[in-house]
TIKOL-185108 format. One record per residue (C-alpha): residue in three letters; x, y, z. Coordinates in steps of 0.25 Angstrom, whole numbers, padded with zeros to 4 digits, always signed. Layout:
! TIKOL-185108
alaXYZ
...
***
This chain:
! TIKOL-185108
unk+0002-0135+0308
unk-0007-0136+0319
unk-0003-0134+0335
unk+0010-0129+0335
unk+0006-0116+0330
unk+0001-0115+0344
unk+0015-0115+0348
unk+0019-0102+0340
unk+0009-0093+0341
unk+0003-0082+0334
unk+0005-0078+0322
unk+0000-0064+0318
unk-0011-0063+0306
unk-0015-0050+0299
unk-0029-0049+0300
unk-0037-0038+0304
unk-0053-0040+0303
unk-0059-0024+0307
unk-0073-0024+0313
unk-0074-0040+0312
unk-0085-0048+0319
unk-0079-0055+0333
unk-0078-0068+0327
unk-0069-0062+0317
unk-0062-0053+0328
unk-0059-0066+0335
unk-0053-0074+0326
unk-0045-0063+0321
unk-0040-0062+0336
unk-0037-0076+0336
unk-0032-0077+0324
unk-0021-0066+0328
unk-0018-0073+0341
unk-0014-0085+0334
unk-0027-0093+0338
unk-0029-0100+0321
unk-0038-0113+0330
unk-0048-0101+0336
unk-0047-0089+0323
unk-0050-0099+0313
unk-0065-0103+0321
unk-0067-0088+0324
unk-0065-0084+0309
unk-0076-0097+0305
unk-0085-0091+0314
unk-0082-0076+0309
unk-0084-0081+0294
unk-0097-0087+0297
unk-0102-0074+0303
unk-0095-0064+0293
unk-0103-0058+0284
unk-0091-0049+0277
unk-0085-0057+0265
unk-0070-0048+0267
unk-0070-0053+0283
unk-0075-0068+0279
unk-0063-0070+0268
unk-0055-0063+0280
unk-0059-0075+0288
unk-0056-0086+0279
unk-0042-0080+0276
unk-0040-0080+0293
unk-0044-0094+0294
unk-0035-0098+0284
unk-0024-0092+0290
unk-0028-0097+0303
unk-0028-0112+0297
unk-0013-0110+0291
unk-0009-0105+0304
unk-0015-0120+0310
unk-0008-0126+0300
unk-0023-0131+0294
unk-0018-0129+0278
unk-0028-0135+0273
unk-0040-0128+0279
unk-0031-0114+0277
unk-0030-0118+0263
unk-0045-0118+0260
unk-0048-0104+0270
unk-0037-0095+0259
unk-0044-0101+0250
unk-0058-0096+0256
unk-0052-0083+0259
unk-0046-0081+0244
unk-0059-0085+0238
unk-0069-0077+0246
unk-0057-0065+0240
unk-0047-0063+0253
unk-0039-0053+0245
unk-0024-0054+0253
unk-0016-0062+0244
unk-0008-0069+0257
unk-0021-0078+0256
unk-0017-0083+0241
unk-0004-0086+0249
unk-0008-0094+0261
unk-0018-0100+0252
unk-0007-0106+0244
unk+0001-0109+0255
unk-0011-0117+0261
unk-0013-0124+0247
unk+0002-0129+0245
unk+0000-0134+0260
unk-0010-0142+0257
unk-0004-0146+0244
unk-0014-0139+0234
unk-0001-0136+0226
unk-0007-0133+0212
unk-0016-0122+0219
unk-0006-0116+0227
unk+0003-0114+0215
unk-0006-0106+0210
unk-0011-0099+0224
unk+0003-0095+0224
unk+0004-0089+0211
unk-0010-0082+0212
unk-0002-0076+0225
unk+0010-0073+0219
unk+0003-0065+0208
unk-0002-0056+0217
unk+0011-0056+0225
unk+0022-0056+0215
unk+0035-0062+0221
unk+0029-0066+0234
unk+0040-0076+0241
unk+0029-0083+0248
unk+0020-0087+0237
unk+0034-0090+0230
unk+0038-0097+0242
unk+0025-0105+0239
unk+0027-0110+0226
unk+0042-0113+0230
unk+0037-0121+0241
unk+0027-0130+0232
unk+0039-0133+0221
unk+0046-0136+0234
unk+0036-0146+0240
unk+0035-0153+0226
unk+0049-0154+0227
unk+0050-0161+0241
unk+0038-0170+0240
unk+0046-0176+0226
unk+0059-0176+0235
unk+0057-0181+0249
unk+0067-0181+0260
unk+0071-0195+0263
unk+0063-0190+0277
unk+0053-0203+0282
unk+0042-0197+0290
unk+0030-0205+0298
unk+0020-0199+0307
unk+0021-0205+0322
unk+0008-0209+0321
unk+0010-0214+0339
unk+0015-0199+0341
unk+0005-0190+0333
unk-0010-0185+0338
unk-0023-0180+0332
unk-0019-0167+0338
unk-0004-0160+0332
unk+0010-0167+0335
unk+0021-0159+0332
unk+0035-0154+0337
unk+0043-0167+0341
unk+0054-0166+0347
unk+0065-0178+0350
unk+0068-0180+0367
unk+0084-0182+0366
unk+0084-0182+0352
unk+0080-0196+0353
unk+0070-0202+0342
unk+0063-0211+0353
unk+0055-0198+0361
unk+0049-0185+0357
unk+0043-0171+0361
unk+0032-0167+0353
unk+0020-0157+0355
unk+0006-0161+0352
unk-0008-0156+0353
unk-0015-0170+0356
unk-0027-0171+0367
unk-0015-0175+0378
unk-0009-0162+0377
unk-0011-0154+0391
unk-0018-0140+0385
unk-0033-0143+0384
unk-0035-0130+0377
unk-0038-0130+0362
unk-0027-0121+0355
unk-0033-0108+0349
unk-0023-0108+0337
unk-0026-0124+0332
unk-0038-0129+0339
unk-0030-0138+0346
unk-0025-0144+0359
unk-0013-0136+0365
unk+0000-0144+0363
unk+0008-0151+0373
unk+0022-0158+0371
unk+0021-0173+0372
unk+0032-0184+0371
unk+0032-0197+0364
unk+0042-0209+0364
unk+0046-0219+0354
unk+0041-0233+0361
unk+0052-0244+0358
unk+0045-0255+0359
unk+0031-0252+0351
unk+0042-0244+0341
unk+0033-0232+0341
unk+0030-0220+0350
unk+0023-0220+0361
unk+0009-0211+0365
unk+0015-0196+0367
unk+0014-0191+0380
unk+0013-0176+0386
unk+0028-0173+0387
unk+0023-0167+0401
unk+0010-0173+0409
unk+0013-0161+0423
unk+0011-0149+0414
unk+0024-0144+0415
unk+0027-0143+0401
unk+0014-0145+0396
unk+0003-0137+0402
unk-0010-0133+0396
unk-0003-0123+0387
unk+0004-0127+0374
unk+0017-0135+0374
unk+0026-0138+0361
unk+0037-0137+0354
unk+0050-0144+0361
unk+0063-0144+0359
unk+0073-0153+0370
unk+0086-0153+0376
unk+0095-0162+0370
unk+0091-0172+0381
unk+0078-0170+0380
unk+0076-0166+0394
unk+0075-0150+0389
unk+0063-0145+0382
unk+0061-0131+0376
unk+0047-0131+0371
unk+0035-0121+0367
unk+0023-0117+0377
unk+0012-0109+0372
unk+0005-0103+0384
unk-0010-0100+0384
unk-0020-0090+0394
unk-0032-0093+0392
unk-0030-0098+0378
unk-0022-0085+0374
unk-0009-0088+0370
unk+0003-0082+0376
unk+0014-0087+0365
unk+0023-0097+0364
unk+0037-0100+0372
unk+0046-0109+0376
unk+0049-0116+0389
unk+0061-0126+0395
unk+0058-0139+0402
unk+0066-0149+0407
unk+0063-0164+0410
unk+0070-0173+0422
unk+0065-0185+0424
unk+0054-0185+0415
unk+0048-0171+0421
unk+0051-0158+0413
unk+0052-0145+0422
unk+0044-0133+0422
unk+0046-0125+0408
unk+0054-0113+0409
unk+0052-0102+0398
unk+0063-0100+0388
unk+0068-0088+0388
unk+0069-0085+0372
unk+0061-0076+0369
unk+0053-0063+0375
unk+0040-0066+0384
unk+0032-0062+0372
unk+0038-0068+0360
unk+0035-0082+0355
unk+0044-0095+0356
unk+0041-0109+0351
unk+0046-0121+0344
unk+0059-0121+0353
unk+0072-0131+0347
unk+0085-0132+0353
unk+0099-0135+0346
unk+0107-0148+0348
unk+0114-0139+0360
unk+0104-0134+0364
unk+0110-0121+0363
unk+0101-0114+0354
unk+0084-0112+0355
unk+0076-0110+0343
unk+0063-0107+0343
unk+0053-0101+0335
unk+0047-0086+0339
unk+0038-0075+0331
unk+0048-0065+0339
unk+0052-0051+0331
unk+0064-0052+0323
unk+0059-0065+0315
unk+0056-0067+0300
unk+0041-0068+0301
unk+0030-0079+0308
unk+0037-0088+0316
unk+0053-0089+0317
unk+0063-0098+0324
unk+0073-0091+0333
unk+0084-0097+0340
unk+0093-0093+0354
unk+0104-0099+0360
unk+0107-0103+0373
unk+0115-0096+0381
unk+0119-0098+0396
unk+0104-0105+0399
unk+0098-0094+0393
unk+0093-0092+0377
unk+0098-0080+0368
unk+0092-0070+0362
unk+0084-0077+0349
unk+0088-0077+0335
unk+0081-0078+0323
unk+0085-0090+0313
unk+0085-0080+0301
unk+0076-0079+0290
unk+0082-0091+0282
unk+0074-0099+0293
unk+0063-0088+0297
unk+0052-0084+0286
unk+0041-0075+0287
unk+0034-0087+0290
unk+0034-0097+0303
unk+0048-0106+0306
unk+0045-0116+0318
unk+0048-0128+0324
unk+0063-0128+0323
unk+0073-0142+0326
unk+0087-0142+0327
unk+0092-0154+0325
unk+0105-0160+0331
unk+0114-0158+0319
unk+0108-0144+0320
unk+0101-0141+0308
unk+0088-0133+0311
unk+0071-0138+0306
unk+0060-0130+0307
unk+0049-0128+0300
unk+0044-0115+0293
unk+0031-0112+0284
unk+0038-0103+0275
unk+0049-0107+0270
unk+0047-0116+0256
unk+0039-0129+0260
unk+0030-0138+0258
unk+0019-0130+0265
unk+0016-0126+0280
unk+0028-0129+0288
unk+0040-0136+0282
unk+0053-0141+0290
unk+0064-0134+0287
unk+0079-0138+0291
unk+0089-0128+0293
unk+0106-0127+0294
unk+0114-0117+0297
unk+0128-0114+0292
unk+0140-0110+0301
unk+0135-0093+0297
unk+0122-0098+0302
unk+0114-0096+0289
unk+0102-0106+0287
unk+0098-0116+0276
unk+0085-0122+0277
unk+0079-0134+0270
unk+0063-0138+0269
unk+0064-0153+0274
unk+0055-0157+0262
unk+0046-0170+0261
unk+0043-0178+0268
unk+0045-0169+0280
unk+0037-0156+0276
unk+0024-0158+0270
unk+0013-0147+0265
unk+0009-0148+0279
unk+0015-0141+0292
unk+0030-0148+0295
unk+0036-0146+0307
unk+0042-0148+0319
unk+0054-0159+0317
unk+0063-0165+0325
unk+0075-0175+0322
unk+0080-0185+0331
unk+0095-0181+0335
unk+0104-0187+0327
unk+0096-0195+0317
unk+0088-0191+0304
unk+0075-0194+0310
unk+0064-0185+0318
unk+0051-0181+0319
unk+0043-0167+0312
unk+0028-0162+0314
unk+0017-0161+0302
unk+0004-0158+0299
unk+0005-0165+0285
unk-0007-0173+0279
unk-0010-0185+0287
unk-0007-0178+0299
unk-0017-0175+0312
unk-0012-0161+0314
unk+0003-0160+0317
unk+0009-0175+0319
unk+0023-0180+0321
unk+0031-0188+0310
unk+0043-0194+0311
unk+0054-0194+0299
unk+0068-0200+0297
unk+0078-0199+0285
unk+0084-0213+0283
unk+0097-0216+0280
unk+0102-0214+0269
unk+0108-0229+0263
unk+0117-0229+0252
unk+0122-0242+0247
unk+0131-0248+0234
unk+0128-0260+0227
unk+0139-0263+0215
unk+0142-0273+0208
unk+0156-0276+0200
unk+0155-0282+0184
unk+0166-0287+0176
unk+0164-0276+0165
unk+0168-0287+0152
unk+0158-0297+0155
unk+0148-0289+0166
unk+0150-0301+0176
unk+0149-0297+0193
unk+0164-0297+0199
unk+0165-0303+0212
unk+0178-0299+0221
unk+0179-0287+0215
unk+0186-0277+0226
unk+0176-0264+0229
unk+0181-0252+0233
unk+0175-0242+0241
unk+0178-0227+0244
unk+0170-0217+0249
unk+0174-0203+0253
unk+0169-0205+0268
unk+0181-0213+0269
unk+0177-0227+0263
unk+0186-0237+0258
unk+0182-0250+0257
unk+0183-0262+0247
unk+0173-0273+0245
unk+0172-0287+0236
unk+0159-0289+0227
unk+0153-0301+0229
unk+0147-0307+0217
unk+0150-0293+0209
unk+0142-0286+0220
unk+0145-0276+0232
unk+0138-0268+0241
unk+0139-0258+0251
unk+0133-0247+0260
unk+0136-0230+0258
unk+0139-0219+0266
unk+0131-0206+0263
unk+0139-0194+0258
unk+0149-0203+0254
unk+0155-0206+0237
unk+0160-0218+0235
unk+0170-0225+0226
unk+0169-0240+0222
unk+0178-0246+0214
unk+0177-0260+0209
unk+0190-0269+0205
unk+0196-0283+0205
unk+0209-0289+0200
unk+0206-0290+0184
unk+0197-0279+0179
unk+0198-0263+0181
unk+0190-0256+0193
unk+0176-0249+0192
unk+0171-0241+0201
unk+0159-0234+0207
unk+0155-0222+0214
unk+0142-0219+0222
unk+0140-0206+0232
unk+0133-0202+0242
unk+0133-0189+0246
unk+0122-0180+0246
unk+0113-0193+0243
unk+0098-0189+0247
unk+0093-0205+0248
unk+0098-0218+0250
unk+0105-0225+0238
unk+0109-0237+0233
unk+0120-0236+0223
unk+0122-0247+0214
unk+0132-0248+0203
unk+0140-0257+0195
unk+0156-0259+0193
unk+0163-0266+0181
unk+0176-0270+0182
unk+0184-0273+0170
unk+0193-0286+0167
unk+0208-0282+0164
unk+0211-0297+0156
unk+0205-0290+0142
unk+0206-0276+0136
unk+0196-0264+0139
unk+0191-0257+0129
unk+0189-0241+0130
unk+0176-0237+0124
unk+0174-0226+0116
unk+0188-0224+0111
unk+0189-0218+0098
unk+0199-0211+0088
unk+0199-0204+0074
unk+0199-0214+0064
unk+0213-0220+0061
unk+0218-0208+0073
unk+0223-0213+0086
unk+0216-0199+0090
unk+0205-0199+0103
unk+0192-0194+0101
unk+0186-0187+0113
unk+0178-0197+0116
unk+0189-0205+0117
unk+0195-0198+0128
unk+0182-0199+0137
unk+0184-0213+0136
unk+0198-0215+0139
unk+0196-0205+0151
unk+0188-0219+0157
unk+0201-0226+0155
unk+0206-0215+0161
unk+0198-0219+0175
unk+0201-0232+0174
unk+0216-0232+0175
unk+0213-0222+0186
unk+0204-0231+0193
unk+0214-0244+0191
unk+0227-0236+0192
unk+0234-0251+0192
unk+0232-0254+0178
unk+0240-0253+0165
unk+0234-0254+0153
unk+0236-0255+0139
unk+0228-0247+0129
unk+0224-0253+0114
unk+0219-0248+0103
unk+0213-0257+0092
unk+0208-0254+0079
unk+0198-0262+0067
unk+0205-0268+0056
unk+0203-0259+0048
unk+0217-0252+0042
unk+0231-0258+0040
unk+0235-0266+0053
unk+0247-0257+0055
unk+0238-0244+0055
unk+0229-0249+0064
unk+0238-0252+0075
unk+0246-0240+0073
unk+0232-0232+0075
unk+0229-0243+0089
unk+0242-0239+0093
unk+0240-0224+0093
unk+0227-0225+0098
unk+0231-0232+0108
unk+0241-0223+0112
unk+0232-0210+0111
unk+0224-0219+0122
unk+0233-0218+0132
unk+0240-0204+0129
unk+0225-0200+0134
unk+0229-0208+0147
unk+0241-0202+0150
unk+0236-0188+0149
unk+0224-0192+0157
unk+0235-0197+0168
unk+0237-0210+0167
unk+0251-0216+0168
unk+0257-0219+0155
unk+0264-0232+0162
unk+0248-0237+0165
unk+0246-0234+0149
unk+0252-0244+0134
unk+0246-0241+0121
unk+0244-0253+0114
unk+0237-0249+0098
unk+0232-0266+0094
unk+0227-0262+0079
unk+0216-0271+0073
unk+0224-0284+0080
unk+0216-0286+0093
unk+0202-0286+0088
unk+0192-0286+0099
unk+0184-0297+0105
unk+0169-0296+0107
unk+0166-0295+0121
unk+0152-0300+0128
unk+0149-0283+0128
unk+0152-0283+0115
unk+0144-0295+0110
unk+0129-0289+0117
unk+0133-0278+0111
unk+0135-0282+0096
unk+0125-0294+0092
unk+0136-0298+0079
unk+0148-0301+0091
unk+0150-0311+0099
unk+0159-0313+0112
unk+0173-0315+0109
unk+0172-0313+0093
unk+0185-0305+0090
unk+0182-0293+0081
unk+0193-0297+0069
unk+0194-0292+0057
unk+0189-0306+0050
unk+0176-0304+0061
unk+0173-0291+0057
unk+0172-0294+0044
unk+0162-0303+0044
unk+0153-0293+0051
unk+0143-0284+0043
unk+0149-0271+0041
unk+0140-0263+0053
unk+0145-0276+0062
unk+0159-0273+0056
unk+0158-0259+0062
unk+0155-0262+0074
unk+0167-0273+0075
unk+0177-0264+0069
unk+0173-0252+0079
unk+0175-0262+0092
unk+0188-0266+0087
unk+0192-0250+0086
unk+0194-0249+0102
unk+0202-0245+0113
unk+0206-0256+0125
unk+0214-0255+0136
unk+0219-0268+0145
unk+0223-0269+0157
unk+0240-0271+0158
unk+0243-0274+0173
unk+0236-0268+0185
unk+0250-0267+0196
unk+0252-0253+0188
unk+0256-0244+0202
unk+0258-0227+0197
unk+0270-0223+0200
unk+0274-0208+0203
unk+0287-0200+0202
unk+0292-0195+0215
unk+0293-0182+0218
unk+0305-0174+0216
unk+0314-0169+0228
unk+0314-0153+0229
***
């Protein structure tokens, strides 16, 4: 992250240097003050004039520091790893070294920086942090949101973008703070070596379908001036801004705070400070709720958790309350900045301690009717290794704006994202089950729990149809003749887009249907266990066609007196559908029918591919069978020994006892 440090302020190093030469005295002082741009040419210059290896290392540890605090990872990276070799002996430089590595992606080596750290601080949550977060980033990049992103190459400068900010909410014209040569300060910012920042505004062009050459937000000085501007948040109107000033004297800087301004006609009145905080406290990175009725911002004050925190005040009577800290579920000891609320109010910001991809990650946030805060790290494709931040969604859409520094970018630019739509879609298509051909007319219908109840025709066996998200549905096939089939597809707490596709078989009632996997103890009428787990689908089909009757037959080989085997199929087929009763099913839907050896089967096309020695329609008696082979006669004899059922009427209506009067 580059400029919008300016915007914050200060942060306070620990670094003493006794009896150092001026250089080094002046670097250290503006070092201390915040000024990272001017401390790290002071320190160069110190380095080449230092003759004291301890006070060198000192130096190279401090521009280090200096470049992380810019936001420069990659040159930071390379001065811990000076200090460390030339033997800087505080181990917070093996940490910062590993931080800067996993920053610019060096993963292997700050694995093992973290580790050389963590064994000279056993337990540390900041080094464990660090290896969390590099399992974590491997994680997102191999599971991306469904987020597109672009850089708006019309809107983004050689100098740092960053900070956009929807007018009205609408996603046709933005407010957005930018260091670029237009910007009214002329004076090079001691903290990044850049321009100070101004607030521009940029519209969406209709006709050349791109967006137009930004332009200062304020050309009379009355929001911009030669000091630093940045930072927005609007009114829901967009003709109410809160933003960040920085004020300078004489390139000194006297902190950051907020002001009010209000445009009419295209003019904005003169800013009036807000009254948040003390005189002497800092106060940035300003965002109102949908109503306007609460403030947060982001302040060093005491009472934080460390670095920089957001705070938030309501509104009262015209006037803000006294401040509250968001809690340390959002604050760390390290800095949380740039918050958004968005219009279905959940709350973004960006933080560059909690887990992350490294620097600053966006974070989104949601609190429960106790007020207690969960947070969630946005993951890929919007956080990078680099510094994300600064996002902004248009209202009432899933599509919006965020700030980077990521590789291919000039600093900090722009990018646009937006999640599409989620499409689920169903494609079926309806078979006869016996001879696998497409079913045209067949009557589809649809129930879904959001309410759906629809019925459809295939057309040439096929039909297809769009889904809600979080939504299961139901299909269910049928036409006059064959027993239904149905479907089921669901999507609720579907991630992506998807196309369901499955197929439906419907089968004819004009011939018997066998029951696979129905077996007995030899010469027992007896179920086996595995048995039962196959009536239990017969079971679900006299459920799902509560209309039919049927009659169950059971047929044996013709081996055995013909007198003992239909007494056997007759007790088999009874056990059949004693199972059924006890499973619920009307008795009155139920006949036992035991057939013996005297309804051998006919080879079906199924069958037929799947045995080369039968043929369609051979009828499998005992003069056939015998002139098989005896493995071929196996097979035969173990086809004929089945279960069928068939379909006796389909006007069956349940009918139920009425209640007795008390």
């Amino acid at each position: 992250m580059n400029v919008r440090f300016t915007l914050l302020l200060l942060l306070i190093v620990l670094l003493t240097g006794c009896g150092a030469a001026k250089y080094g005295r002046d670097a250290m002082l503006s070092h201390n003050i915040g000024e990272y741009y001017k401390a790290i040419e002071k320190y160069r210059k110190a380095s080449k004039k230092e003759k004291d290896r301890e006070k060198r290392k000192q130096y190279a540890f401090s521009i280090a520091e200096c470049y992380r605090y810019i936001g420069d990872y990659d040159r930071a990276e390379l001065y811990y790893k000076n200090a460390i070799r030339r033997g800087y002996s505080d181990n917070i430089a093996l940490l910062h070294h590993a931080d800067m590595l996993r920053a610019t992606q060096q993963y292997e080596e700050a694995i093992e920086t973290y580790r050389i750290f963590l064994d000279s601080v056993p337990g540390d949550e900041r080094g464990l942090a660090g290896l969390e977060s590099i399992r974590k980033t491997q994680d997102w990049v191999a599971n991306p949101s469904r987020h597109i992103i672009n850089p708006i190459k019309e809107i983004n400068s050689r100098a740092s973008d960053y900070s956009p900010v929807f007018v009205a909410g609408r996603d046709n014209e933005i407010i957005f703070t930018s260091t670029r040569k237009d910007a009214t300060g002329k004076r090079e910012s001691m903290i990044t070596g850049q321009s100070y920042a101004d607030l521009f505004r940029a519209t969406f062009g209709v006709q050349k379908q791109k967006w137009e050459k930004p332009k200062l937000i304020d050309e009379n000085l009355i929001v911009n001036t030669e000091d630093e501007e940045g930072g927005a948040t609007l009114s829901s109107t967009g003709d109410q801004m809160i933003f960040t000033r920085c004020r300078y004297d004489k390139a000194e800087a006297l902190g950051a705070e907020l002001y009010e301004a209000s445009q009419s006609r295209g003019s904005w009145s003169n800013p009036i400070k807000v009254q948040v905080v003390g005189d002497s406290i800092i106060a940035a990175h300003p965002a109102l709720n949908e109503d306007e009725t609460i403030l947060y911002f982001v302040s060093d004050m005491p009472g934080g958790y460390g670095g920089k925190d957001i705070w938030k005040a309501a509104k009262s009577g015209g006037a803000y309350e006294k401040p509250v800290n968001l809690g340390e579920t959002i604050n760390t000891p390290g800095d949380e900045m740039f918050p958004f609320v968005r219009d279905n109010g959940e709350l973004y910001f960006a933080s560059n301690y909690h887990i992350g991809m490294g620097g600053f990650d966006i974070f989104v946030a949601n609190e429960d009717e106790e007020g207690n805060w969960t947070i969630e790290n946005m993951g890929s494709p919007i956080n990078s290794p680099y510094d994300d931040f600064g996002i902004a969604y248009v209202v009432g859409q899933n599509k919006g704006m965020f700030s980077s520094s990521r590789k291919g970018s000039r600093g900090d630019d722009i990018y646009s994202f937006v999640v599409p739509p989620k499409i689920y879609s169903v494609e079926g298509e309806v078979f006869n089950k016996e001879d696998n051909s497409k079913i045209s007319g067949a009557t589809i219908r649809i129930i879904g729990t959001d309410g759906t109840n629809l019925k459809m025709r295939t057309k040439n066996g096929k039909f297809k149809l769009k889904l809600k998200p979080e939504t299961e549905y139901i299909f269910a096939a049928f036409k006059d003749g064959f027993l239904r089939d149905k479907a089921t597809a669901n999507t609720i707490g579907m991630a992506d887009s998807r196309d369901f596709r499955f197929e439906l078989f419907l089968t004819p009632t004009d011939a018997p249907i066998k029951v696979e996997n129905i077996n007995y103890k030899f010469g027992s009428w007896e179920l086996l266990p595995e048995s039962k787990l196959a009536l239990d689908t017969v079971v679900e089909i006299l459920v799902f066609n509560p209309t039919i009757t049927i009659e169950l037959m059971a047929h044996t080989d013709h081996v055995g007196s013909d007198k003992f085997n239909f007494d056997l199929s007759q007790k088999r087929a009874q056990s059949v559908v004693e199972y059924l009763i006890e499973k619920g099913i009307n008795p009155q839907r139920l006949v036992a029918k035991g057939y013996g050896e005297t309804w051998p089967k006919m080879v079906t096309r199924k069958m037929a591919k799947q045995y080369d020695f039968l043929k369609r329609n051979d009828e499998l008696t005992e003069e056939f069978i015998l002139k098989l082979t005896p493995e071929q006669q196996e097979i035969a004899t173990a086809i004929n020994r089945r279960t069928e059922f068939r379909v006796l009427s389909t006007d069956f209506i349940e009918k139920f006892d009425a209640e007795p009067e008390k």
